[in-house]
C-alpha positions in Angstrom: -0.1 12.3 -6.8 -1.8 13.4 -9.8 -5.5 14.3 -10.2 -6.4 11.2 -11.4 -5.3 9.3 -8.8 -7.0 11.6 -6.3 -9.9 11.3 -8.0 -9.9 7.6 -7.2 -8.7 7.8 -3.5 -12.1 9.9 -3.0 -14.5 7.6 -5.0 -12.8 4.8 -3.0 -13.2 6.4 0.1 -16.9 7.7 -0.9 -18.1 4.6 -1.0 -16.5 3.2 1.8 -17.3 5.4 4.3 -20.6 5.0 2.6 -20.6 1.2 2.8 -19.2 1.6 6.3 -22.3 3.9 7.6 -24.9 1.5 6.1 -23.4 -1.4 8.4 -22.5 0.7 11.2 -25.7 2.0 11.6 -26.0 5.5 13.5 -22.2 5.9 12.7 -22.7 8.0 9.5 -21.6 11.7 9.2 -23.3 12.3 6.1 -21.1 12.2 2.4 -18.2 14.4 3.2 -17.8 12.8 6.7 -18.3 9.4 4.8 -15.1 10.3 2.8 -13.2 11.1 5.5 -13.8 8.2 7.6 -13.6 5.9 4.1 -9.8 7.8 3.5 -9.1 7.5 7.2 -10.2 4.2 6.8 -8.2 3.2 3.6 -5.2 4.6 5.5 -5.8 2.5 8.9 -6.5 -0.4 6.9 -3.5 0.0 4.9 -1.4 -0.1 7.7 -3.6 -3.0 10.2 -4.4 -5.6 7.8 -0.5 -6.3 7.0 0.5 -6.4 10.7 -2.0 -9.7 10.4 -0.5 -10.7 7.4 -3.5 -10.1 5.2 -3.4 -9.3 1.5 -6.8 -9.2 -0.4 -5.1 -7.6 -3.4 -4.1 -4.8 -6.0 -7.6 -3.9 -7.8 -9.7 -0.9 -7.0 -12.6 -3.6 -5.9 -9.7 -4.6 -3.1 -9.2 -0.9 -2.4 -12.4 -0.8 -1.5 -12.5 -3.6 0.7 -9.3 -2.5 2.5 -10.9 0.8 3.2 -14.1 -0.4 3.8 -12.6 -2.4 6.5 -10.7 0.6 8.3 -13.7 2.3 7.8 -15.6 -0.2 10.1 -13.2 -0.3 12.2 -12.6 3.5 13.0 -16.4 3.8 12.9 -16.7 1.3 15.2 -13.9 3.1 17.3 -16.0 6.5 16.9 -18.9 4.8 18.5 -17.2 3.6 21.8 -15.8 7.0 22.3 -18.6 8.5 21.5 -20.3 6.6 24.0 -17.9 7.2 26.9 
């Protein structure tokens, strides 16, 4: 992977962990957290939303709505646990 492309993973995670906190609410970490949960995210999507047989696309835009996705998800996930 070359610097470029992770440049890219991060900005895609940035702003979909970012994304993710706003509608989560109360699920934020603050930005580097964000990126975690966004690359986290990128990575569960990546590997849930084919299992369902969904394909949004190629693009960065769809990157970020894959990851944006897992984010929510793992978010969501975080906040039940967090709870218990």
């Amino acid at each position: 992977m070359g610097a470029e492309s992770l440049l890219v993973f991060l900005i895609v995670g940035l702003v979909a962990g970012w994304l993710a906190g706003q509608v989560v609410r109360g699920g934020g970490f603050g930005i580097l957290g964000n990126i975690v949960v966004g690359v986290i995210g990128a990575f569960l999507a990546g590997w849930l939303l084919p299992k369902f047989n969904i394909s949004i696309g190629g693009s960065v835009i769809s990157n970020i709505v894959n990851a944006f996705i897992g984010a929510v998800i793992l978010l969501v996930i975080l906040r039940l646990v967090k709870r218990a």
